[in-house]
C-alpha positions in Angstrom: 69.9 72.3 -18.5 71.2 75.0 -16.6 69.0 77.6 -14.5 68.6 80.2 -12.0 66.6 79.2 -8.6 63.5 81.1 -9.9 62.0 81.3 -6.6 64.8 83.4 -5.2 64.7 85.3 -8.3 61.7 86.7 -7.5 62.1 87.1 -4.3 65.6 89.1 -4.2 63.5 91.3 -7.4 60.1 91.7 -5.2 62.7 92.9 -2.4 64.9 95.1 -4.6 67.8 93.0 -3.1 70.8 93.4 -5.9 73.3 91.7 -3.6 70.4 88.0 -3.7 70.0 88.3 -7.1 73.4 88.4 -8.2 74.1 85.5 -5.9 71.2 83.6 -8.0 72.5 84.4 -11.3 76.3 83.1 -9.6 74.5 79.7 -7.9 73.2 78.3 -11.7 72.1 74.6 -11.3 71.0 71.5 -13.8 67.5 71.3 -13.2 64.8 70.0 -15.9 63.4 73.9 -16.4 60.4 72.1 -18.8 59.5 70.4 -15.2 59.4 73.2 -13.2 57.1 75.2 -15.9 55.0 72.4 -15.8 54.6 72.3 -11.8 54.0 76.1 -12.2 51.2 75.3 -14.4 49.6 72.9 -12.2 50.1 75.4 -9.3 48.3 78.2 -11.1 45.2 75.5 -12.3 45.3 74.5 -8.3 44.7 77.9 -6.9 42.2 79.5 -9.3 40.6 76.0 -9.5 40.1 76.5 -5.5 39.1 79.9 -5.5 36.2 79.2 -8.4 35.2 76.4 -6.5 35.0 77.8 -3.1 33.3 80.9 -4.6 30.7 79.6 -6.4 29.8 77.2 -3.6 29.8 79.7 -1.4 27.5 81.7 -3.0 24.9 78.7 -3.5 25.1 78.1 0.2 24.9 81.8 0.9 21.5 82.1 -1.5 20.2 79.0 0.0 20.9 80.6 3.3 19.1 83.7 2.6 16.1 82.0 1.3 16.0 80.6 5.0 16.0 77.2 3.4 16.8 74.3 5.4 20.4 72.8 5.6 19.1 69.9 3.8 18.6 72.2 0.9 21.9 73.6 1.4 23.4 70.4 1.0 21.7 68.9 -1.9 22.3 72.1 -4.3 25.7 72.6 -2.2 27.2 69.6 -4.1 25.0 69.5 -7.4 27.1 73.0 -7.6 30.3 71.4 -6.8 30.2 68.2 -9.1 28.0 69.7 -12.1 30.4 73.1 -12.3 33.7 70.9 -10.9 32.7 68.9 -14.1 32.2 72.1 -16.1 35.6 73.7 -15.2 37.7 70.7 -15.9 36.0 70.3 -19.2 36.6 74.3 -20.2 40.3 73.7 -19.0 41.1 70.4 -20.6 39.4 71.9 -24.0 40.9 75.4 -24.2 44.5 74.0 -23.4 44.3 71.3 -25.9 43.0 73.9 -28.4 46.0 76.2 -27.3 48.3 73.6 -27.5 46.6 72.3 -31.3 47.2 76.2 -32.2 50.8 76.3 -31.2 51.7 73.3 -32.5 50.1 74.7 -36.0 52.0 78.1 -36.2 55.4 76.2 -35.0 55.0 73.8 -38.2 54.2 76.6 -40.4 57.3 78.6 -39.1 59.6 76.0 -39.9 58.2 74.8 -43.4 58.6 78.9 -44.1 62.3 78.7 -42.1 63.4 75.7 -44.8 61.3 77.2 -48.1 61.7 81.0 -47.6 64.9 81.4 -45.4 66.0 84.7 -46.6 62.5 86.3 -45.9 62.4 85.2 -42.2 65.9 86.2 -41.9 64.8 89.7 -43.4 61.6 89.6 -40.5 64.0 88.4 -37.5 66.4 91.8 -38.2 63.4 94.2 -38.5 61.8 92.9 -35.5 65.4 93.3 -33.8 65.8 96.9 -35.5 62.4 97.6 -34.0 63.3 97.1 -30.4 66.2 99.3 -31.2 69.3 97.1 -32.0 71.6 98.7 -34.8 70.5 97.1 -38.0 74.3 95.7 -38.4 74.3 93.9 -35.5 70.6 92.8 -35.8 72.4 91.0 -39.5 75.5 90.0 -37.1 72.4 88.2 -34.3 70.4 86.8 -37.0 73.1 85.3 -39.0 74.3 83.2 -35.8 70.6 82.5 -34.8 69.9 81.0 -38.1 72.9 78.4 -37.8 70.6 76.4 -35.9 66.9 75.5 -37.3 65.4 74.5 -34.0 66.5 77.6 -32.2 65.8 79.9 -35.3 62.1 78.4 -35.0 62.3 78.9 -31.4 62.9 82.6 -31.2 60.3 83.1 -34.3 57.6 81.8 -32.3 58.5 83.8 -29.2 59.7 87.5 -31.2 57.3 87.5 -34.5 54.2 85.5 -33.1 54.4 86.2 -28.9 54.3 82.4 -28.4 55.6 80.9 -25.2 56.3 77.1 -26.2 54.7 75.5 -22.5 54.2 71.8 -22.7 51.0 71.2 -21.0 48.9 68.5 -20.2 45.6 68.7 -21.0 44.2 66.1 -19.1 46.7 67.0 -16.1 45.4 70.7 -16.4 41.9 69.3 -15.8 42.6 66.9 -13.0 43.8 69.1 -11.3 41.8 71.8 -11.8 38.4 69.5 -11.1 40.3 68.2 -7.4 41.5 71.9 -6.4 37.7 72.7 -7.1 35.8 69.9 -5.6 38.7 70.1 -2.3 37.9 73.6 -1.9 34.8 74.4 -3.0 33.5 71.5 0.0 35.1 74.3 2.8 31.6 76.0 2.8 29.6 72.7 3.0 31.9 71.1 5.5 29.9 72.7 8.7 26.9 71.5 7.1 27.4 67.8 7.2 29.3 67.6 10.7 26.3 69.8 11.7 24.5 66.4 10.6 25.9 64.7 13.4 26.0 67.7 16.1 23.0 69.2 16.4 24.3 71.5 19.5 26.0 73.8 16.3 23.0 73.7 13.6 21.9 77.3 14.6 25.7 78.3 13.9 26.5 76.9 10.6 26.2 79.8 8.1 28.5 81.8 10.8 30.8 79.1 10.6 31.0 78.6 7.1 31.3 82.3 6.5 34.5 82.4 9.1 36.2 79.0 7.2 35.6 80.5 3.7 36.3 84.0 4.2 39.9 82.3 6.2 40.2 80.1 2.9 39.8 83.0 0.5 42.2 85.0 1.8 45.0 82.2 2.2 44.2 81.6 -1.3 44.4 85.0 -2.7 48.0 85.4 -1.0 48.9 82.7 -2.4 48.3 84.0 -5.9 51.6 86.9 -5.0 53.4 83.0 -6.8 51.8 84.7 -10.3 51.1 88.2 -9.7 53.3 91.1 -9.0 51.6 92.2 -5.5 51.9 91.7 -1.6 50.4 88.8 0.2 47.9 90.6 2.1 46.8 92.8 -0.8 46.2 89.8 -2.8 44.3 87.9 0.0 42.0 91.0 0.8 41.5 91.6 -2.6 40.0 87.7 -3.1 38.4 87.9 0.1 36.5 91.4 -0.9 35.5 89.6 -4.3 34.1 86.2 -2.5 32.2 88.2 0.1 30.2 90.4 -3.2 29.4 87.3 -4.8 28.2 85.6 -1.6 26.6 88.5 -0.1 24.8 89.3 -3.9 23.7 85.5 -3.7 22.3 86.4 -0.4 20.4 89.3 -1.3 18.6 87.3 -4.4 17.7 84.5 -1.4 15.9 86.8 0.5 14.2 88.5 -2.5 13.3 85.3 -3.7 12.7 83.5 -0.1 8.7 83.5 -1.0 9.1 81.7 -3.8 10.1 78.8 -1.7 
C-alpha cells in the first residue's frame, strides 16, 4: 500500500514548511499503513497508561507522606495502588475496545446488508451527504456512481461519511497489555526511592524530595511526549501534565495531613 511518511507530515505541517510537505507527498512508499495505525495505538495506550499510573501512585505516596506515615506504609499501599488499579485500567481498556470494536463490526455489517438490499437508497444518502459539504449535486451523482463500482469501498466510505467511523483494527488484549506494563513501569517511578531507601538508610530523610524531583521529571517527559497525538508544543504539553500531577499529589497531600490523626 502506498503512503506518505506520516511523521514528517506532521512535522513540515506543525512547522508551516510547504517546501517538506510537498517533498512527503513526492517521496510515497509501500508500507503496511494498518501496522503503523496499530503502533500508534499502542503508543497512545503507552503514554496515557504511564501518566495514570505515575499519577495515581503519586498521589497515594504523596497522602501517605502527608499523614507522616512511615515508608513501610508507603510501600505497602504504593503497590496495592499499582497492581489493584494496573489491574483496573487494563480491564476498562481491554473491555471498552472490544465493545468498540463489537460496535463497529455491527454498523459495518448492517451497512453492507443495506448496500446489497437497498442500493439506490444509500446511493441517494452518499450524494446528499456530498451536496452537504458543498459538492455540486452533478458531480456528487458523477463520485457516487464510481464509488459504488466497488462494494467494499462503497461500505468503506459509508462508515467513515454517514456514521463518523474510523475502521482501526485493534487488539484488545494488546491494548491492555500494554496499557497494564506502561502503568505498572511508570507508576513504580515514585516508589523507586522508597525501596533503594531500604537498603541506604543515609537517604531515608530525602525520599519524598526525591520522589517528587523523579516524578515531576517523568511527568513532564511524558506530557511532551503526548505533542505525537495532540496539536501543541512540547513544553506546553509537559507543563501542562506536570501542573495536573502536582494538583493531584499536592490535593492527596492536603487530605494526609487532615487526616494524619486518624492514623
Amino acid at each position: 500500500m502506498l503512503s506518505r511518511n506520516l511523521d514528517k507530515a506532521r512535522e513540515a505541517y506543525k512547522s508551516n514548511n510547504k517546501e517538506a510537505s510537498k517533498i512527503v507527498h513526492q517521496q510515497r512508499k509501500h508500507a503496511p499503513e494498518g501496522h503503523n495505525q496499530e503502533q500508534g495505538q499502542y503508543i497512545k495506550s503507552f503514554i496515557y497508561g504511564g501518566l495514570d499510573g505515575i499519577i495515581t501512585t503519586f498521589a497515594v505516596v504523596a497522602g501517605v507522606a502527608g499523614a507522616q506515615l512511615s515508608s513501610g506504609i508507603v510501600l505497602i499501599m504504593g503497590f496495592a495502588n499499582l497492581i489493584a488499579d494496573g489491574l483496573s485500567m487494563a480491564i476498562g481498556d481491554y473491555l471498552s475496545t472490544k465493545a468498540e470494536n463489537e460496535f463497529k463490526q455491527s454498523e459495518r455489517e448492517r451497512e453492507l446488508w443495506e448496500v446489497e438490499n437497498f442500493p439506490e437508497g444509500e446511493k441517494q444518502e452518499l450524494i446528499e451527504l456530498y451536496v452537504a459539504k458543498g459538492m455540486d449535486e452533478s458531480d456528487a451523482k458523477v463520485v457516487t456512481e464510481i464509488i459504488s463500482k466497488n462494494k467494499e469501498a462503497w461500505v468503506d466510505i459509508m462508515m467513515v461519511e454517514e456514521l463518523g467511523i474510523l475502521e482501526e483494527n485493534e487488539s484488545p488484549v494488546k491494548n491492555a497489555i500494554v496499557t497494564f506494563i506502561s502503568f505498572s513501569v511508570f507508576g513504580f517511578i515514585p516508589l523507586v526511592i522508597y525501596v533503594v531507601a531500604g537498603f541506604t538508610p543515609g537517604i531515608q530523610n530525602f525520599t519524598f524530595l526525591i520522589a517528587i524531583i523523579l516524578t515531576g521529571f517523568t511527568l513532564f517527559v511524558l506530557g511532551a511526549l503526548k505533542v505525537k497525538f495532540v496539536d501543541k508544543h512540547w513544553f506546553t504539553s509537559g507543563l501542562e501534565m506536570l501542573i495536573v500531577g502536582g494538583i493531584a499529589a499536592a490535593s492527596a497531600y492536603g487530605i494526609g495531613i487532615l487526616l494524619s490523626g486518624l492514623a
